[in-house]
C-alpha positions in Angstrom: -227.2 23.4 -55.7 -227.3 20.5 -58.7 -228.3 21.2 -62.0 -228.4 24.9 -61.2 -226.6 27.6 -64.1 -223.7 29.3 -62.4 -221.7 32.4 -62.7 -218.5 32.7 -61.3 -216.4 35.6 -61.8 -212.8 35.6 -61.6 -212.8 32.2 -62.9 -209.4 31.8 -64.4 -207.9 32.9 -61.4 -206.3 30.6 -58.3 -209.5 30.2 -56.4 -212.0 30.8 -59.1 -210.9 28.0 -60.8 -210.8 25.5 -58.4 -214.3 26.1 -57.5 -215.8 25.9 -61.3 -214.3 22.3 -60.7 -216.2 21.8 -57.6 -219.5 23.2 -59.3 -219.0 20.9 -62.2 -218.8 18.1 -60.2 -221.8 18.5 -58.6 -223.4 18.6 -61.6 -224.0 22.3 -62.6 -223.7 24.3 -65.5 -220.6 27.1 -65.1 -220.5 30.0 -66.7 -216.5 31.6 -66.1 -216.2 35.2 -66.8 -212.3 37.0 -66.3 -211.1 39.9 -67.4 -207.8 38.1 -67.3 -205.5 40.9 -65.5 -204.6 38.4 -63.1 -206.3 35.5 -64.4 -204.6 32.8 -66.6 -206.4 30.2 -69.0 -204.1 27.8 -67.9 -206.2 27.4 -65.2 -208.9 25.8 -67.1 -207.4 24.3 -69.8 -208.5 21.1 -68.1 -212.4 22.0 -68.6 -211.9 22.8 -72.6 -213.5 19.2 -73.5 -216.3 20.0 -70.5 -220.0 21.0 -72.1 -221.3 22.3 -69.4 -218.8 24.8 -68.6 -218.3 28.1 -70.6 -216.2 30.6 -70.6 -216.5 34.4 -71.2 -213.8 37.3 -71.4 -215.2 40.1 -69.6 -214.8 42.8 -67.2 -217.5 42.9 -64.6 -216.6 46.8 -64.0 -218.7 47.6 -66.8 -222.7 46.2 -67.1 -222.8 42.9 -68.3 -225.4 40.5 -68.7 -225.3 37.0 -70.1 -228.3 35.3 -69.6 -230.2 33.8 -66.5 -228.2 32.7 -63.7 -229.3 30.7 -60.1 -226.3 31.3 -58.7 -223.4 34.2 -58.4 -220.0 33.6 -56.7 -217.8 36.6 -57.0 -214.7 36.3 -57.1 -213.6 38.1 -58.8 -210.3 40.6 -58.0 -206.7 40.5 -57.9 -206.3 39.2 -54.6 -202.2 39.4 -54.1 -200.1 42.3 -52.4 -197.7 42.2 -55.8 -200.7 42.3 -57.9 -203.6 44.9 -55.6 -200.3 46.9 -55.6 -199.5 47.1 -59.3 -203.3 47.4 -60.3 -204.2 49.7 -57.4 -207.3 51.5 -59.0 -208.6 48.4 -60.7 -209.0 46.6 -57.4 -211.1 49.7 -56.3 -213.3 49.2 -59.3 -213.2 45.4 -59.1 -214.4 45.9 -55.7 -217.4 48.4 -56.3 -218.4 48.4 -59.5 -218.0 45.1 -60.0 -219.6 43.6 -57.3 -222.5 46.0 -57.6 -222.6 45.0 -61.3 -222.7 41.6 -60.2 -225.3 42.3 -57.3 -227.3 43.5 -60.3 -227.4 40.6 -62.3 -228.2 38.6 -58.9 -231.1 40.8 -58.1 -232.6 40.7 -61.4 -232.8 36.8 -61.7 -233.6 36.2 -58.2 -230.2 34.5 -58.1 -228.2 33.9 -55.0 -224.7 35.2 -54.2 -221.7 35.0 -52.6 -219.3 37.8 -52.0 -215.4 36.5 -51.9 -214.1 39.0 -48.7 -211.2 38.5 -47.1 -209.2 38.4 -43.3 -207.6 41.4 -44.6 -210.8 43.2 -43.6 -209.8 42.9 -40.1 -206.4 44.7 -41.2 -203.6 44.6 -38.6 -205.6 42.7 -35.6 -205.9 43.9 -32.1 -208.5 41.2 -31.1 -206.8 37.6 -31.5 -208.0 35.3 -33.2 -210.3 36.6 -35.5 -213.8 36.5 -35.2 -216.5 38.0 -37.0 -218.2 40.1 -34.9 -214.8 42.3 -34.9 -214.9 45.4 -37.0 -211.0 45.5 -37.6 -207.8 47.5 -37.5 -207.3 48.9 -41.0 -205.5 51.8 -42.2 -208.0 53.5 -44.9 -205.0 55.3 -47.1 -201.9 52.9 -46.7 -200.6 51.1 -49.1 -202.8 47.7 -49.2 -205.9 49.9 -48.4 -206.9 49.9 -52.2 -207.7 46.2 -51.2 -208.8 46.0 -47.8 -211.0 48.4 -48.7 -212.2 47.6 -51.6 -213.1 44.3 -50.5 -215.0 46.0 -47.1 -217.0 48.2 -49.6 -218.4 44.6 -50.9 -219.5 43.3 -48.3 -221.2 46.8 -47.8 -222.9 46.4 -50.9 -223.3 42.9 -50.5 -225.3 43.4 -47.4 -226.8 46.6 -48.7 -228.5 44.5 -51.2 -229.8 41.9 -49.1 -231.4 44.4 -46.8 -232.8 46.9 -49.5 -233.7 44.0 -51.9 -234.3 41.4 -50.7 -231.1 39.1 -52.7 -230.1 36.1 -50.9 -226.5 36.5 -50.3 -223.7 35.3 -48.8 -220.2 36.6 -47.3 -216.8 34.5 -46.7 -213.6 36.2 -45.1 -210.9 34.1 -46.9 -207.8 33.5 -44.9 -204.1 32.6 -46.0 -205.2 29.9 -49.2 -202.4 27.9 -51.2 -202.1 25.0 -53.2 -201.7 24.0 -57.3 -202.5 27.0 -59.7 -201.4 29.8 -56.7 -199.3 32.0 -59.0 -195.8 31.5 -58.7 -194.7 34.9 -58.5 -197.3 36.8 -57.0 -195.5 37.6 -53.6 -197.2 35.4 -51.2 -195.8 33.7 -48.3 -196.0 29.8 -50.2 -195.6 30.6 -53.5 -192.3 33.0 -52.8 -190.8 30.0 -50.0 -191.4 26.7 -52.5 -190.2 28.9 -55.8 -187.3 30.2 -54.2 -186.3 26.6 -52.7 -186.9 25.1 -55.7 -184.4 27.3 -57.8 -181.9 26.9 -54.4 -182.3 30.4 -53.6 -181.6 32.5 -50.0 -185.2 31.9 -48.6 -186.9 35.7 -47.7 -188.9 36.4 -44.8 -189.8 39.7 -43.9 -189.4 41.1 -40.5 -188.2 38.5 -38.1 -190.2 35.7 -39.1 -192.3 35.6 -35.9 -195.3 37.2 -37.6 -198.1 34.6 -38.2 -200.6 32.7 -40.9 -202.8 30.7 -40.5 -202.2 28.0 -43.9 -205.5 26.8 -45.9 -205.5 23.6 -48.2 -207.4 25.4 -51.7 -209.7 22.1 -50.7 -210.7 22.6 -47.8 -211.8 26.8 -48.6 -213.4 25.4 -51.6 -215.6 22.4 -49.7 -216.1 25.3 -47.1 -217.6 28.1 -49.3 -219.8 25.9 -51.3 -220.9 24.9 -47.9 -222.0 27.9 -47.0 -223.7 29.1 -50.3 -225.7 26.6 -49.7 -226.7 27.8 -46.2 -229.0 30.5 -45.1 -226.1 32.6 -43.3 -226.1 35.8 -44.3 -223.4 37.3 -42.1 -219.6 37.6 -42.8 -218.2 33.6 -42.1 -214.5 33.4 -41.5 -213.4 30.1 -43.7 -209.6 29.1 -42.9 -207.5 26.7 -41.3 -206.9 28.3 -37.1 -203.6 26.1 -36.8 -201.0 29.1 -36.9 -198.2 29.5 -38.0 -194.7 32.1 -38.1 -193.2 32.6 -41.1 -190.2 31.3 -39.7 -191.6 28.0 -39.1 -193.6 27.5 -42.9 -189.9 28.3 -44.0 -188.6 25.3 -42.3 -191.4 23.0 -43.7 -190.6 24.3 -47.1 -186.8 23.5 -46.1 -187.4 19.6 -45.0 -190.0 19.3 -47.5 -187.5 20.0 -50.8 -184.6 18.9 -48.8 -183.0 22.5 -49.2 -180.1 23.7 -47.6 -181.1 27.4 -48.9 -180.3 29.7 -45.9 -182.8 32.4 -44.7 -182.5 35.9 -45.3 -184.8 38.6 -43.6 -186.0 41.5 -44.9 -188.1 44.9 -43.6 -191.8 44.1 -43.2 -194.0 46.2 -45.8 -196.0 49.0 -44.0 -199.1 47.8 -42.8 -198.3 44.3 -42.8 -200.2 42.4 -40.2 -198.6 41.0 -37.6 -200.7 37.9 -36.8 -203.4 36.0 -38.6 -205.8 33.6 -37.2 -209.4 32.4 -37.8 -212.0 31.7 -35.1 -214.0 29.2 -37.1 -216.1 28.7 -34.5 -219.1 29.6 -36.6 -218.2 27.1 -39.8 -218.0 24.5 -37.4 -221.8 24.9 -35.8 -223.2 26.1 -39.1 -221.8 24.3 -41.8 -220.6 21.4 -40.0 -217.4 22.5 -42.0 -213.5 22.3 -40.7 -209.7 22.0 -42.3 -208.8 18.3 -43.3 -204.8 18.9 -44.6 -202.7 20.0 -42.5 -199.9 22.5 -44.1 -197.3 19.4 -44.3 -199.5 17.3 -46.0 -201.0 20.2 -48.4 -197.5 21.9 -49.0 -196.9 17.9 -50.6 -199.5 18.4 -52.2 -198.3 21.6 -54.3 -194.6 20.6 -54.8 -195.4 19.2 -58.1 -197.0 22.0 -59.7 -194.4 24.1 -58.5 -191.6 22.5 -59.7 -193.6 22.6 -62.9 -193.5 26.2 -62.4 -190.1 26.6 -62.1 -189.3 24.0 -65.3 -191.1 26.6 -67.1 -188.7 29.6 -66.3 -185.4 27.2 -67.5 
């Protein structure tokens, strides 16, 4: 994909941003669009010297066009339980209209795609680990369906397109992702563990802890989805790290890892909340020759920094 004119939507956002840096280092031009409700310019405050990367303010619900593209990644959405909960109907528009916007813009350049989906398509699994070819457990009307299902619409439209029009597009399921730049208050399991050890507060885990996640390295999702834009899969491609996890035990990595002597407190589990989490990644492996490199000790060493930065900022 060098020297190609990218868009990527939901730029200033956790994931987003990381992979603007990826594209740039390849050697494309990036063109960032957020509407910012979840997004934060912090994120590239590092690119504001970088010529070939631009960014726009803008929300892909409503038509949009700003000039030819070769490539679409969309990520754009807010992708947190705290967040998808709070902006409930904008994920539902994020998650049609936007991506068919997008589809749009893709269709009329003759630009490639790539849909951002999610493991919470599967919902609350009944087939273990998670492969593909599995349609899901999800409740339609619950509380986190304004995301799960926004995000299965997508990759109803994302197909739709390539079908009806021919666009050449592409579909990850992102599982459990962390790393620098995750929010710091957005609910998830490694941001809400490292913050709270960091200020020396009661670690919370909800239900008993012996739910599971299976823990991502942002490095290794972003090597694996540029990976697989660049292949000719057009299928849903599960892109996470299959060692899994309980919450209990990330809790006692966070623990060794800050040296904190914080005890654990438990708390109900949310309605809905799935009980297990685990990619088969059988398929990145053959296709994309792709596969985890940090394992969650290594990559939760990798983040302390930029949370303790984090919580510097709140003293």
């Amino acid at each position: 994909m060098a020297s190609q004119t990218i868009l990527v939507t939901g730029a200033a956002g956790f994931l987003g941003s990381h992979l603007c840096d990826a594209l740039l280092a390849e050697g494309n031009d990036v063109l960032g669009v957020d509407n910012l409700c979840t997004g934060n310019l912090a994120n590239l405050a590092h690119l504001a010297g970088e010529a070939r990367f631009r960014f726009e303010e803008q929300d892909i619900c409503q038509p949009f066009d700003l000039g030819r593209v070769d490539f679409v990644f969309n990520f754009a959405s807010p992708a947190s339980p705290v967040d998808y909960m709070r902006l409930g109907i904008e994920t539902l528009l994020v998650g049609s209209a936007g991506t068919l916007n997008t589809l749009e813009i893709a269709k009329k350049y003759g630009a490639g795609y790539l849909q951002a989906s999610t493991s919470e398509c599967y919902g609350d699994p009944e087939v273990h680990p998670q492969v593909e070819t599995y349609w899901g457990n999800v409740n339609p009307i619950g509380p986190r369906s304004v995301y799960d299902e926004a995000k299965r619409f997508s990759e109803a439209a994302v197909a739709a397109y390539h079908r009806y029009h021919g666009v050449n597009t592409h579909m990850v399921r992102i599982f459990n992702t962390y790393g620098p730049r995750l929010q710091a208050n957005d609910g998830r399991v490694i941001s809400n563990l490292m913050m709270q050890a960091l200020r020396g507060e009661a670690l919370t885990i909800y239900g008993d802890g012996s739910q599971t996640r299976s823990f991502c390295y942002c490095s290794d999702l972003i090597d694996g989805i540029v990976r697989l834009a660049k292949s000719e899969e057009h299928l849903p491609t599960n892109i996470g790290n299959p060692v899994e996890w309980t919450i209990l035990e990330c809790a006692k990595e966070v623990q060794a890892l800050i040296g904190s002597q914080s005890e654990i407190v438990f708390q109900p589990l949310p309605q809905d909340d799935p009980k297990q989490r685990k990619p088969d990644i059988t398929k990145a492996r053959t296709l994309l020759g792709w596969e985890p490199k940090v394992p969650l000790r290594e990559g939760l060493a990798k983040s302390l920094d930029y949370f303790k930065a984090c919580v510097a900022k709140e003293a």
